[in-house]
C-alpha positions in Angstrom: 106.7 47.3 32.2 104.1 49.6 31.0 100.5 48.6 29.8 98.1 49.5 26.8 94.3 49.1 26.6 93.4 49.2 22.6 90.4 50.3 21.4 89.1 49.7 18.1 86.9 51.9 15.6 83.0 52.5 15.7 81.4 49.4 14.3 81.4 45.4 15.3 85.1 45.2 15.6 86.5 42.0 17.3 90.1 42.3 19.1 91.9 42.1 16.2 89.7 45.1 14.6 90.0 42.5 11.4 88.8 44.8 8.5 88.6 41.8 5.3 92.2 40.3 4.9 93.6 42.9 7.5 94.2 42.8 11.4 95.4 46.1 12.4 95.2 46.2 16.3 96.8 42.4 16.3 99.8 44.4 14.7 100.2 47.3 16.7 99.6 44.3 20.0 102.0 41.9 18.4 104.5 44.9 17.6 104.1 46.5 21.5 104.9 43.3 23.3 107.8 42.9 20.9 108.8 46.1 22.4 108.4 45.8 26.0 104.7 47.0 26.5 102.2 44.7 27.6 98.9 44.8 25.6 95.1 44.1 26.5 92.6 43.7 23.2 88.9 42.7 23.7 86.3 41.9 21.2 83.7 45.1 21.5 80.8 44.0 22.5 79.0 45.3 19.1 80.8 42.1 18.2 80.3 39.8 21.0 76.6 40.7 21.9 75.5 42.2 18.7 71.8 41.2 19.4 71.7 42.3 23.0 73.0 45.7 21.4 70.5 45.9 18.3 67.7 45.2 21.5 68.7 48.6 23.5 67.0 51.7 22.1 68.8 53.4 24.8 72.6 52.1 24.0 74.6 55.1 23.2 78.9 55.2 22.5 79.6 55.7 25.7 78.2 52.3 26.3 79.8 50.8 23.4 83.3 51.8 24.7 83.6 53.2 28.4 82.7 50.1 30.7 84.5 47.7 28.5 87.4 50.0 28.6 87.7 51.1 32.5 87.8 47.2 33.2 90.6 46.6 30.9 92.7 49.0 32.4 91.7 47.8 35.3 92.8 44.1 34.6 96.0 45.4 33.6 96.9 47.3 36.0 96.5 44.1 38.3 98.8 42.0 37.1 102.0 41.8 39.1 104.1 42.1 35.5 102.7 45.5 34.7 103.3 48.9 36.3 100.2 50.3 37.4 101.3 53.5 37.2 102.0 53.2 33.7 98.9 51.9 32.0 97.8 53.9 29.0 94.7 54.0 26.7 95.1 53.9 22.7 92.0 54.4 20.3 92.1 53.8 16.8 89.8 55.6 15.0 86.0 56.0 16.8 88.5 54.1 19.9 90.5 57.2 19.8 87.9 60.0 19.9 86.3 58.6 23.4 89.8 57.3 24.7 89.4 61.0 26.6 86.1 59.6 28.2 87.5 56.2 29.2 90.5 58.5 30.9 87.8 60.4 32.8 86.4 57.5 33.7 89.1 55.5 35.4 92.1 58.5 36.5 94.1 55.5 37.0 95.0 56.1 33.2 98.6 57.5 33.0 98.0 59.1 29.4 96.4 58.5 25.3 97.5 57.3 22.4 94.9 58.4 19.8 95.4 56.9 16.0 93.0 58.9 13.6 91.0 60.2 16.5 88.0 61.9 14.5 87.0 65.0 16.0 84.6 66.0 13.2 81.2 65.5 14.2 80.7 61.9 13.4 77.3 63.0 10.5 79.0 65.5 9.0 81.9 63.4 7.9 79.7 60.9 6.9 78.5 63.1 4.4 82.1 64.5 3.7 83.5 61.1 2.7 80.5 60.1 0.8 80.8 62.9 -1.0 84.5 62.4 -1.3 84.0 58.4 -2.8 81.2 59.8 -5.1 83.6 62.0 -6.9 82.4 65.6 -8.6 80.7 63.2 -11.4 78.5 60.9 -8.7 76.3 58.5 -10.4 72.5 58.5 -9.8 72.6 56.0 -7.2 75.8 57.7 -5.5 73.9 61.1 -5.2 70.8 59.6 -4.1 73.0 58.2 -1.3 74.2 61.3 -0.7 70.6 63.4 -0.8 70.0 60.3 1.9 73.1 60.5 4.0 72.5 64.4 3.9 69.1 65.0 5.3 69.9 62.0 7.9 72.9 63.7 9.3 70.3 67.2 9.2 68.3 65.3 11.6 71.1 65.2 13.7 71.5 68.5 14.1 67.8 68.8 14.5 67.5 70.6 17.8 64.5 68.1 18.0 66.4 65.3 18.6 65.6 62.9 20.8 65.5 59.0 22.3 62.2 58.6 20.1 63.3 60.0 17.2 63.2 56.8 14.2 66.3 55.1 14.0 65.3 55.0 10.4 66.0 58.7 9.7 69.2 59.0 11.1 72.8 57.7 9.9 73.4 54.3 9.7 70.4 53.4 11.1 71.5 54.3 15.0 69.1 55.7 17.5 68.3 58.6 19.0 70.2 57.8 22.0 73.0 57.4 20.3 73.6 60.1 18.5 72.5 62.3 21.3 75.6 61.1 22.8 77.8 61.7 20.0 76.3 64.9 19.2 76.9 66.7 22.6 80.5 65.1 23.0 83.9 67.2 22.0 86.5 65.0 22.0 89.2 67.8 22.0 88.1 69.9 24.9 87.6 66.3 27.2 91.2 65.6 26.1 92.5 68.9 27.1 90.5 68.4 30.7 92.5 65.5 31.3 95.8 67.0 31.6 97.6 63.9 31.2 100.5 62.6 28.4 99.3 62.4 24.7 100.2 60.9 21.5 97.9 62.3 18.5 99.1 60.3 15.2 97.4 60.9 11.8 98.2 59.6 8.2 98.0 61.6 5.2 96.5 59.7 3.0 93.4 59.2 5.2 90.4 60.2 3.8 87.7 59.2 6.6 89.7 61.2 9.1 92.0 64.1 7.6 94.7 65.9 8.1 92.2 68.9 6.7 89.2 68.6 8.9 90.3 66.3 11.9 93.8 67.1 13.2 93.6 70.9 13.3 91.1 70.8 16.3 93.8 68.5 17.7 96.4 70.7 17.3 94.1 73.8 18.3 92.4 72.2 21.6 95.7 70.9 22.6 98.7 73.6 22.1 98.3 74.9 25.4 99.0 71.7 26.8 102.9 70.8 27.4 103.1 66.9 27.0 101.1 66.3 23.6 103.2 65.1 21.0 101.6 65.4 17.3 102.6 63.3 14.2 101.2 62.8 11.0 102.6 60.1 9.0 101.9 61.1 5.4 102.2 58.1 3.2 99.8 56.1 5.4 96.1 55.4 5.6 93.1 55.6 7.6 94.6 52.3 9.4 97.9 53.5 8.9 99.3 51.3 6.4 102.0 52.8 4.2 100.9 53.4 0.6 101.0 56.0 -2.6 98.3 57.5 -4.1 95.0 58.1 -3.1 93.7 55.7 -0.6 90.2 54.1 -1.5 88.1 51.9 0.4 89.1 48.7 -2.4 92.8 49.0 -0.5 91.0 47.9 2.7 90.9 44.6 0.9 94.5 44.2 -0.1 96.6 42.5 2.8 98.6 44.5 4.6 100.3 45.7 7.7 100.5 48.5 10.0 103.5 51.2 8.9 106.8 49.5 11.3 107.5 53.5 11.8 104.0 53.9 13.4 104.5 51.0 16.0 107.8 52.0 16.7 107.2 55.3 17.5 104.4 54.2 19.8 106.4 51.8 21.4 109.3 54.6 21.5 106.9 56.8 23.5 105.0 54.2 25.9 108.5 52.9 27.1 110.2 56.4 27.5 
């Protein structure tokens, strides 16, 4: 049977990538192995050594995401029940724009399955969706938030940049390190290296990764390439639940489930 490696979004995500009442990537696993596909999840370890990380100046995304990841594919492509030819990567989110890293990492990874893959530089969406939540009215407080989030992100661009710049003057508080890393890495072009099977899904109601200022680089970086398949599922969300209306962050705290469409077509495409 084939194999999937799941990778959840930038932050302290544990296996299930629980988001309040929510477990998204228990879901898509629970819905894949109904289907045929065996699935591998692992707490990040944001979430399972969050004070060793807060410790390392020097930890950067690809630390957050690549080691972890290469010995999960690893793992399953071990195990007797699993083809090893068949073992596939799928990034939700953050998870999805370095799943091309992981596959350059271990070649053993047979293609991508990339759900909301941002390929906006990660400080200038910050400041696109906080702009977006403040609304063309922001309060006081809202657009001091965004004066802040705004000359942070400019310090990212800051040809200065460097390990010893203050985590305090750049987003979210993350060092120097790490967004160097972030800052010099295209997502697009390392997917298009890789020359290998991929699945690029985005929801339209999304409005931290967009149909507008994420998925044309997608569809741009990747036409030339044969076996990408691109859908965009408009009624769902940033963690693809189905909905109407806009989507806010308050729906985050609503149970729900991942769209049964989504998983099927995922599971559709690992097994073909």
């Amino acid at each position: 049977m084939p194999g999937v490696v799941l990778l959840a979004g930038g932050g302290p995500f544990d296996r299930d990538g629980t988001a309040g009442p929510n477990k998204p990537l228990k879901d898509l696993a629970w819905g894949l192995a109904a289907q045929g596909v065996a699935v591998l999840r692992f707490d990040k370890v944001t979430h399972a050594h969050a004070a060793q990380v807060a410790a390392d100046p020097g930890f950067t995304m690809t630390d957050e995401y690549v080691p972890h990841a290469v010995a999960a594919v690893r793992l399953l492509r071990s195990l007797p029940e699993v083809d090893p030819s068949r073992v596939f990567v799928l990034g939700h989110s953050m998870g999805g724009k370095v799943a091309p890293r992981v596959a350059a990492a271990e070649p053993s990874v047979a293609g991508l399955v990339v759900l909301a893959g941002d390929t906006q530089p990660m400080h200038r969406a910050a400041v696109r969706v906080l702009r977006h939540l403040a609304g063309p009215d922001p309060s006081p407080e809202a657009a001091a938030a965004l004066d802040a989030i705004s000359e942070q992100a400019a310090a990212v661009d800051d040809p200065g940049l460097s390990p010893d710049t203050p985590a305090s003057s750049l987003p979210f508080g993350l060092s120097g390190s790490y967004w160097l890393d972030q800052r010099d890495y295209d997502p697009v072009a390392a997917a298009a290296a890789l020359g290998k099977p991929m699945l690029i899904l985005q929801g339209g109601r999304d409005y931290q990764v967009t149909v507008a200022d994420d998925l044309p680089r997608w569809r741009t970086g990747l036409a030339h390439l044969r076996d990408v398949t691109i859908c965009v599922y408009d009624a769902d969300d940033h963690l693809f639940f189905p909905g109407t209306g806009p989507s806010t962050p308050a729906d985050y705290g609503r149970p729900q489930h991942v769209d049964l469409v989504v998983v099927a077509d995922v599971a559709d495409w690992l097994t073909r």
